[in-house]
C-alpha positions as a Python dict, from the first residue, in 0.01 Angstrom:
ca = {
    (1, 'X'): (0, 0, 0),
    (2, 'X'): (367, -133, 52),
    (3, 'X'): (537, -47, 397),
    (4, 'X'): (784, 174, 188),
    (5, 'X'): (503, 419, 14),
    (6, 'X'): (340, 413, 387),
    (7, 'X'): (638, 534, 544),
    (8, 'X'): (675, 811, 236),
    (9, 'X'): (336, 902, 352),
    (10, 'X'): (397, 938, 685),
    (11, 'X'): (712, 1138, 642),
    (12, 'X'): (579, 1409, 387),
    (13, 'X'): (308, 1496, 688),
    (14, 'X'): (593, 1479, 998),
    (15, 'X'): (769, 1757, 884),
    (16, 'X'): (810, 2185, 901),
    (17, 'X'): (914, 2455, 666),
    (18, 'X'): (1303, 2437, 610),
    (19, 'X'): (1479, 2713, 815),
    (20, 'X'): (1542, 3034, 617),
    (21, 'X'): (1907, 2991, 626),
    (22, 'X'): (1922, 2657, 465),
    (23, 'X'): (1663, 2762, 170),
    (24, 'X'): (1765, 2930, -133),
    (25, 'X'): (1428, 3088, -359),
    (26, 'X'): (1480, 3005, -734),
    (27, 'X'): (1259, 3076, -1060),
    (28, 'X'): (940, 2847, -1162),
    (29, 'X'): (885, 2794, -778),
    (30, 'X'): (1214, 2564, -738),
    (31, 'X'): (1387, 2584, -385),
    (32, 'X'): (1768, 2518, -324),
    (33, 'X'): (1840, 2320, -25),
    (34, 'X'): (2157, 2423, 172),
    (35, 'X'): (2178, 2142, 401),
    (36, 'X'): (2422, 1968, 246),
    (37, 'X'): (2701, 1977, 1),
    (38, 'X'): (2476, 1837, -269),
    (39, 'X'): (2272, 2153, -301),
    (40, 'X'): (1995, 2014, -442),
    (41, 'X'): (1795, 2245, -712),
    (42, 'X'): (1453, 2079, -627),
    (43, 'X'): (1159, 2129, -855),
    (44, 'X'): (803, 2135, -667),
    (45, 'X'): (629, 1772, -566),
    (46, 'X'): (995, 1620, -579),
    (47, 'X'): (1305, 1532, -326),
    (48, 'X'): (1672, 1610, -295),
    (49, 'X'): (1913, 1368, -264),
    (50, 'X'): (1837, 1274, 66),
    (51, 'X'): (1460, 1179, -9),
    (52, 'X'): (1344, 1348, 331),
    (53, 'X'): (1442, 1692, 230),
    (54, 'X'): (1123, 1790, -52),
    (55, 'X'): (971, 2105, -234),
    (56, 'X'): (588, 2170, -153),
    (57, 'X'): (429, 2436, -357),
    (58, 'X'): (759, 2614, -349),
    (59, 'X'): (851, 2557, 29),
    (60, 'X'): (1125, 2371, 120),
    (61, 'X'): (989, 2108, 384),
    (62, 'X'): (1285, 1962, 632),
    (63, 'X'): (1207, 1635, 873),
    (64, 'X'): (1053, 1702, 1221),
    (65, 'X'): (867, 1573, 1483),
    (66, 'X'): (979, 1241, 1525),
    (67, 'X'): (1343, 965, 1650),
    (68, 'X'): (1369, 648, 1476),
    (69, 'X'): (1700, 567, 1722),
    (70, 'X'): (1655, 710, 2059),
    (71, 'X'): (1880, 589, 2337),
    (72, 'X'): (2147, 655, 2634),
    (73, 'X'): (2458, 587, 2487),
    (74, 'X'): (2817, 579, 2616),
    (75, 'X'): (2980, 896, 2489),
    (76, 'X'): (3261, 679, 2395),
    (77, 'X'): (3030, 492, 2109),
    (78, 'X'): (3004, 815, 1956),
    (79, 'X'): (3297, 820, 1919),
    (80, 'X'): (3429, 1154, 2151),
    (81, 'X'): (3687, 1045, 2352),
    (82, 'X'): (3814, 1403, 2447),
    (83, 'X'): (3431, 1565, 2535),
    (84, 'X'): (3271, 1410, 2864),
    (85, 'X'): (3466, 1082, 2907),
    (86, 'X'): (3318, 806, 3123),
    (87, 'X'): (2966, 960, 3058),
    (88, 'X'): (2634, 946, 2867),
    (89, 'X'): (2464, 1119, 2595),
    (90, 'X'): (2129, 1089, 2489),
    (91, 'X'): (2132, 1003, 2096),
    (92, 'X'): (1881, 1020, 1897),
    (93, 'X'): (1873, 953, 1481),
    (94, 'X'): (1584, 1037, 1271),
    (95, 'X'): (1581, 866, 877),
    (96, 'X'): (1734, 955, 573),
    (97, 'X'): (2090, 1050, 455),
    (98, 'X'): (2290, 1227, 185),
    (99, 'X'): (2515, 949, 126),
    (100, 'X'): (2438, 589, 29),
    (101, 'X'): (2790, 373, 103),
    (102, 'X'): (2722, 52, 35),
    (103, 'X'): (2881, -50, 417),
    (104, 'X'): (2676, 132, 611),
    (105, 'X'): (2591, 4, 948),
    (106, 'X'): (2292, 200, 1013),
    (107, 'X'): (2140, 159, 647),
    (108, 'X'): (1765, 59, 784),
    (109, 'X'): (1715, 414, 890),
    (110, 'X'): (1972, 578, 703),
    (111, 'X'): (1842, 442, 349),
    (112, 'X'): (1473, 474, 381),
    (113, 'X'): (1303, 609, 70),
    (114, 'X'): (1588, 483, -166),
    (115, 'X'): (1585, 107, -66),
    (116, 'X'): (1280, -124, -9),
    (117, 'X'): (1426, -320, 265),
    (118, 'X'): (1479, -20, 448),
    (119, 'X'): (1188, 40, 674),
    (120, 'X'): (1222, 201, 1013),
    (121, 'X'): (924, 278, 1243),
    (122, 'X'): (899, 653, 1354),
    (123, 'X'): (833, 777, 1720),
    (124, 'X'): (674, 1086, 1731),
    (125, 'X'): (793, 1297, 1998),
    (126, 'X'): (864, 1707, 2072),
    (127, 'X'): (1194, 1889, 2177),
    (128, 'X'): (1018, 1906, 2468),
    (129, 'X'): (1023, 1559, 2566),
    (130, 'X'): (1348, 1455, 2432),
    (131, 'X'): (1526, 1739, 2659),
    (132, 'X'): (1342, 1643, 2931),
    (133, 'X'): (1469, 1282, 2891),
    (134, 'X'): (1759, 1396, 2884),
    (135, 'X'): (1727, 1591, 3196),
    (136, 'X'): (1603, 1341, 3389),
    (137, 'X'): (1871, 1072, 3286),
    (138, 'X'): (2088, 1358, 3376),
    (139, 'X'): (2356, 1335, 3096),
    (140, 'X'): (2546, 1635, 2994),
    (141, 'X'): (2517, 1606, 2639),
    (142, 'X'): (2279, 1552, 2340),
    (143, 'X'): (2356, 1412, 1989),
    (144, 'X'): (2221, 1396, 1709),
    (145, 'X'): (2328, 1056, 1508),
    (146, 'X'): (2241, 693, 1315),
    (147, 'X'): (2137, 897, 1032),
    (148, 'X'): (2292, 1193, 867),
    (149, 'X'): (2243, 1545, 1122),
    (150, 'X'): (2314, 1741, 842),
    (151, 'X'): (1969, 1717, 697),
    (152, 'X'): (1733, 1756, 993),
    (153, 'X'): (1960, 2012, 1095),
    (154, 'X'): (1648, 2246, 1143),
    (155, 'X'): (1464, 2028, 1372),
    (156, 'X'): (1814, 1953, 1554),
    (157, 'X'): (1819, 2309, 1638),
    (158, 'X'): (1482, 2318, 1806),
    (159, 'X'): (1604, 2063, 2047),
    (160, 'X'): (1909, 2174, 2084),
    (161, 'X'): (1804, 2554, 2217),
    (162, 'X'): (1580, 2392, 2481),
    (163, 'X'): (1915, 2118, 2579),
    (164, 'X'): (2150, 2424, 2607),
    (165, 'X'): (1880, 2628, 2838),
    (166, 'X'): (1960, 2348, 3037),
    (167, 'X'): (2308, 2344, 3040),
    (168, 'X'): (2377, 2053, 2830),
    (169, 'X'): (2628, 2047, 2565),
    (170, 'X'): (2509, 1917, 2172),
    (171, 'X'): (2699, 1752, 1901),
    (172, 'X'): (2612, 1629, 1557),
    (173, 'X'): (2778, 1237, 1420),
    (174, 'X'): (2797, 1321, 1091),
    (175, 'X'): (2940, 1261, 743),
    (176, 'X'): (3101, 1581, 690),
    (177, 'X'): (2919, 1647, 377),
    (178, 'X'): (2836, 1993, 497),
    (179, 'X'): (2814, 2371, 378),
    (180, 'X'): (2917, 2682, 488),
    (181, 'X'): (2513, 2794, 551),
    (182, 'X'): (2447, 2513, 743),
    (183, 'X'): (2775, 2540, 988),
    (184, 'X'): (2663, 2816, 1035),
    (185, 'X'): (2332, 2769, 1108),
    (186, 'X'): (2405, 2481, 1362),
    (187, 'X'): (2694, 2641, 1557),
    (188, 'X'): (2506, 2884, 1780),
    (189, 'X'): (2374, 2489, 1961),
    (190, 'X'): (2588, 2240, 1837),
    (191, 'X'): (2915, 2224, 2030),
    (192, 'X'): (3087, 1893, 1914),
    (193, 'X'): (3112, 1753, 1577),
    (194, 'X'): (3242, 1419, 1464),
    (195, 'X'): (3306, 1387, 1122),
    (196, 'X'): (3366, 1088, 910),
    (197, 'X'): (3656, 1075, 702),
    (198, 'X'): (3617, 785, 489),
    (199, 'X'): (3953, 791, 243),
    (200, 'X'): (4136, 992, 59),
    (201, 'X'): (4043, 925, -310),
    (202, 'X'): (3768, 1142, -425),
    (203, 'X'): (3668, 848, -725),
    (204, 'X'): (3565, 608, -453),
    (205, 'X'): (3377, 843, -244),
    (206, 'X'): (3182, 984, -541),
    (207, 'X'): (3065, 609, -551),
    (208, 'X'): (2964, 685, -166),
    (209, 'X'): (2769, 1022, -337),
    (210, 'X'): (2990, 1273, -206),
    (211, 'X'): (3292, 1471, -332),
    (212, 'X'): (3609, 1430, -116),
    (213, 'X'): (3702, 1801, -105),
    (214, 'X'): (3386, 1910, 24),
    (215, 'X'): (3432, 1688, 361),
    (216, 'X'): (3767, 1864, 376),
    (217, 'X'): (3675, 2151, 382),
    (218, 'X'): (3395, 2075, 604),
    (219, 'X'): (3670, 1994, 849),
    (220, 'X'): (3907, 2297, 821),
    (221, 'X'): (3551, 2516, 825),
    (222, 'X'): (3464, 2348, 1141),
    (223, 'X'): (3779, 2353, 1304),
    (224, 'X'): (3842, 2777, 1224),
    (225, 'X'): (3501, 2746, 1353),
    (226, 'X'): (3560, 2661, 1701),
    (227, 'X'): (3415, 2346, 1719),
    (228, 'X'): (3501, 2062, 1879),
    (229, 'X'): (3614, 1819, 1640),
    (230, 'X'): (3720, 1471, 1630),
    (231, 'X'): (3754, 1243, 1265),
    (232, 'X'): (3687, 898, 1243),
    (233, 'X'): (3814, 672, 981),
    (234, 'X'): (3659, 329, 935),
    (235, 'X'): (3954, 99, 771),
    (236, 'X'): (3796, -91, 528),
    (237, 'X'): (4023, -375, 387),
    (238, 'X'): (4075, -326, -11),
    (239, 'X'): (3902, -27, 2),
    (240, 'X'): (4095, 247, 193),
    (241, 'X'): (4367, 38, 400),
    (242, 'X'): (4697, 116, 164),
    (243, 'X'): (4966, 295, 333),
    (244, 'X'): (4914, 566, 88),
    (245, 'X'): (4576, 639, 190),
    (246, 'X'): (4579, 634, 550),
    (247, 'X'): (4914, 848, 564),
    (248, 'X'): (4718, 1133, 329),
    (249, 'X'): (4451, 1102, 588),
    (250, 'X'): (4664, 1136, 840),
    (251, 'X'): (4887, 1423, 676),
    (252, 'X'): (4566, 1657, 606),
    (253, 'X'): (4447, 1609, 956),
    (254, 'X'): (4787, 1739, 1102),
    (255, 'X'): (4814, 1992, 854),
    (256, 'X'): (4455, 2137, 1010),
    (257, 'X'): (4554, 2066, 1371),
    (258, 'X'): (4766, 1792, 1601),
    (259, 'X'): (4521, 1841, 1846),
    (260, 'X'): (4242, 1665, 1636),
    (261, 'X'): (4134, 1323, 1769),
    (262, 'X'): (4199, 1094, 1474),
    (263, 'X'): (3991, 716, 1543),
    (264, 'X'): (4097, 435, 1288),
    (265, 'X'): (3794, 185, 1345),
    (266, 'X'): (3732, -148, 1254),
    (267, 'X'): (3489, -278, 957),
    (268, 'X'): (3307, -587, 960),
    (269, 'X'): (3055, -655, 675),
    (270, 'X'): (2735, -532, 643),
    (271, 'X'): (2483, -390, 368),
    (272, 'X'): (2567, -449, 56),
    (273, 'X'): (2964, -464, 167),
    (274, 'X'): (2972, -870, 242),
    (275, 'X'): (3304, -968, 52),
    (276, 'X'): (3596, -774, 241),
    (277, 'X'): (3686, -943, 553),
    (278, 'X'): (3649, -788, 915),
    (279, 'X'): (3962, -547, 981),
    (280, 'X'): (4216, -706, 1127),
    (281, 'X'): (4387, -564, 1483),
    (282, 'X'): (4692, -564, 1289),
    (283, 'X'): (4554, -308, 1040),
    (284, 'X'): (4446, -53, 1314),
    (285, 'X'): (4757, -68, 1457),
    (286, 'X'): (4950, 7, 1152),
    (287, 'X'): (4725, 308, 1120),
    (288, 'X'): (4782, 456, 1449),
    (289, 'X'): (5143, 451, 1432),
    (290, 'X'): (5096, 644, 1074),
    (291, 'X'): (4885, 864, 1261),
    (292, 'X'): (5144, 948, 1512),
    (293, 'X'): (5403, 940, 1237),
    (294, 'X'): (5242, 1206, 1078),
    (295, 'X'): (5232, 1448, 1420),
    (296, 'X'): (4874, 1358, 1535),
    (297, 'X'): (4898, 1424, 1916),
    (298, 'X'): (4577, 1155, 2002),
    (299, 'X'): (4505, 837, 1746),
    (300, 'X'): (4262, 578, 1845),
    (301, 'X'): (4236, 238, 1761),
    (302, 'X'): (3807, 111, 1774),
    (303, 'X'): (3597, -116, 1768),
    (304, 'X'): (3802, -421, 1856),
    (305, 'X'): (3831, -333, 2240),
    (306, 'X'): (4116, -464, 2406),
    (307, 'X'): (4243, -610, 2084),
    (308, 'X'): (4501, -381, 1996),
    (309, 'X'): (4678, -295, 2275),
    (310, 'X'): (4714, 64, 2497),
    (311, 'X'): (4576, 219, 2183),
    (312, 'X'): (4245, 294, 2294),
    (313, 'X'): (4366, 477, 2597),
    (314, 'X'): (4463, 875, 2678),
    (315, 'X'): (4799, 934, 2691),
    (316, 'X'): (4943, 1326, 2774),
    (317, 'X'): (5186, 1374, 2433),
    (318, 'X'): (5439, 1573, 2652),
    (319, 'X'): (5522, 1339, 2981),
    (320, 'X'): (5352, 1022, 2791),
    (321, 'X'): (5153, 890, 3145),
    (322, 'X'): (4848, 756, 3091),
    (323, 'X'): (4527, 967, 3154),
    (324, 'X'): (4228, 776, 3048),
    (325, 'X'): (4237, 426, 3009),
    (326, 'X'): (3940, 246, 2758),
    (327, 'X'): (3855, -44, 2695),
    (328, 'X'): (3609, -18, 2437),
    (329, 'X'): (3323, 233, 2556),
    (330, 'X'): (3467, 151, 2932),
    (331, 'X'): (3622, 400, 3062),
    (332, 'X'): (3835, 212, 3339),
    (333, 'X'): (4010, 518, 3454),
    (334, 'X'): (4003, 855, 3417),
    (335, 'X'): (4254, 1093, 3563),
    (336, 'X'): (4160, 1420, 3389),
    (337, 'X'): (4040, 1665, 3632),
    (338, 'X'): (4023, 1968, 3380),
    (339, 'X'): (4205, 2069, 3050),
    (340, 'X'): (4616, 2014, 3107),
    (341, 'X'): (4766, 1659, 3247),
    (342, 'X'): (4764, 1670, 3630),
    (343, 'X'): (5114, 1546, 3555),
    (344, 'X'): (5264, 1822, 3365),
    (345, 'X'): (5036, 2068, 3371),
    (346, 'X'): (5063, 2055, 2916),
    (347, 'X'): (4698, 2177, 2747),
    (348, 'X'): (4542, 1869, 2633),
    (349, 'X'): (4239, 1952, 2362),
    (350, 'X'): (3882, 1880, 2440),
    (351, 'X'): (3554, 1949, 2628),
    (352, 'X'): (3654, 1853, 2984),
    (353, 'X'): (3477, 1875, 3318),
    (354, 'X'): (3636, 2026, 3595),
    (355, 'X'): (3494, 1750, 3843),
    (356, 'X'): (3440, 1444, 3584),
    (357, 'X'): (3420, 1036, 3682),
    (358, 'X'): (3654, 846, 3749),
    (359, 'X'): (3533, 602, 3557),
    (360, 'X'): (3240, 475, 3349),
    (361, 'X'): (2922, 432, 3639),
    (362, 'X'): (2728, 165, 3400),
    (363, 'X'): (2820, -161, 3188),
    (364, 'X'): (2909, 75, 2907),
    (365, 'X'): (2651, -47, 2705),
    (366, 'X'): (2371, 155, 2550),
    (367, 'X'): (2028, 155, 2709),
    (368, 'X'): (1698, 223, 2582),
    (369, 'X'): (1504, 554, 2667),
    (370, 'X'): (1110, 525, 2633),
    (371, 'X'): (920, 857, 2652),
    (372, 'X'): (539, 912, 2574),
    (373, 'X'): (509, 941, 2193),
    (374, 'X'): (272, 1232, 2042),
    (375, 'X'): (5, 1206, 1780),
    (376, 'X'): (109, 1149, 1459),
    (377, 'X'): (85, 1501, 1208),
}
């Protein structure tokens, strides 16, 4: 048997039965997943989209009991630079996604069951572990990321009502390729959402496998919705870098709300993307000053730290001094001490603690959490 039909195997048995809210009954024993924007009619014995997200004798059956990615990472790397600066989360990714973009950085777990290459090992674990990892690393917020949120939303959940007993604050890394059912579902635990807003022209990101308008609307649903949000555009060169593009980005964005953390970040080639070059510094800058162009109160520059100037860094939009200064997931200072600049006393948007560091404790580099793994099925 070849490592991809094992790890098919293994996935069809480390599962549960899809919440209620993200199932849809349908004639001749089909379900309708609501998971994602695909909404997947799904005949018994077969898969949606995804290839994690299958129909069992007319039951939807969602991924559980398991992390392929499981680590402390800087909050920063998420990237939420206006939710907990200069601490950690505990991330943790499981396989599969709704998209397949052919840059994808996290494509060994992301593309399992839909490329051959793509074979990443499962740890089986319980909510009960992971929060308790989380507890005793003492970080004040959980994500769920590497692979799509979206669809392992239920499982997310599960975790995600034991994290918030304990007082820590959840947030899905996701593509934005959501529905109305499933923000709803997730926003009684998940408190910050990053969303991925990878152009503007809905022909190239039907080639990605989603429709433009329904990551849109994802973000003006998830915004009215009161969650924290913050977008994140990864510049690709040739393939979303015109001035067009990224002001359209940047226009839509404003339009929803200033406040909105915008990050232009940095490609460098990987997957099946190996002919563009890397982004260059000049690029990111050029999209930041569109970004503020266009009204956006906080634009980021990533991934090439300390190439591209103060553009990484906090600054209040009223009296312009600086409040947190980066330098890639290092925080080097942090002046916020709750939601307005101690300057000027103006509102600045995010999930801040009243009593916060000064400054990131660690290297700023993520570290590896090991936790006892449970029996497989």
């Amino acid at each position: 048997m070849s490592a991809s039909m094992r790890l098919k195997e293994i996935l069809e048995q480390s599962t549960m039965l899809a919440t209620p809210e993200l199932t849809a009954r349908e004639k001749d024993n089909r379900v309708r997943c609501l998971a994602c924007a695909h909404r997947c009619s799904i005949l018994p014995g077969r898969s949606g989209v995804c290839r994690v997200r299958f129909n069992k004798d007319g039951d939807l059956r969602a991924p559980a009991g398991y992390v392929a990615g499981l680590q402390i990472d800087p909050i920063e790397k998420k990237p939420f630079y206006h939710a907990f600066p200069a601490c950690d989360a505990l991330s943790f990714g499981m396989l599969g996604c709704d998209l397949h973009c052919s840059y994808c950085q996290n494509w060994i777990s992301s593309q399992v069951l839909r490329d051959d290459r793509a074979v990443a090992r499962p740890t089986f674990v319980d909510p009960e572990r992971l929060v308790a990892a989380a507890v005793e690393h003492k970080v004040p917020a959980m994500v769920s990321t590497y692979n799509e949120p979206l669809i392992t939303a239920d499982w997310a959940a599960q975790i995600f009502k034991l994290a918030k007993a304990e007082g820590i604050t959840c947030g899905f890394v996701s593509n934005g390729n959501a529905t109305p059912e499933v923000l709803e579902y997730i926003r009684p635990y998940v408190d910050l959402y990053k969303i991925d807003l990878k152009g503007f022209d809905d022909r190239k990101y039907r080639k990605l496998g989603a429709v433009l308008e329904s990551v849109l609307e994802t973000i003006k649903l998830a915004k009215q919705m009161g969650f924290w949000v913050e977008v994140v555009t990864l510049v690709v060169p040739e393939f979303n870098d015109s001035d067009d593009e990224l002001k359209s980005i940047a226009g839509f964005i404003a339009e929803v709300s200033v406040d909105i953390p915008w990050h232009v970040t940095a490609f460098h080639p990987d997957y099946k993307m190996s002919d563009p070059p890397r982004t260059p510094a000049s690029t990111l800058i050029r999209a930041h000053d569109i970004g503020k162009a266009a009204g956006l109160r906080h634009v980021y520059a990533g991934n090439l730290a300390g190439g591209v100037g103060n553009r990484e860094s906090t600054y209040c939009p009223s009296c312009e001094k600086l409040l947190i200064k980066r330098r890639g997931f290092i925080v080097e200072e942090n002046r916020m001490k709750s939601s307005a600049c101690p300057f000027c006393e103006e509102p600045i948007a995010g999930v801040w603690q009243e009593d916060p560091p000064t400054c990131t404790g660690g290297m700023g580099i993520p570290l590896p959490v090991t936790i006892p793994e449970s029996p497989c099925g």
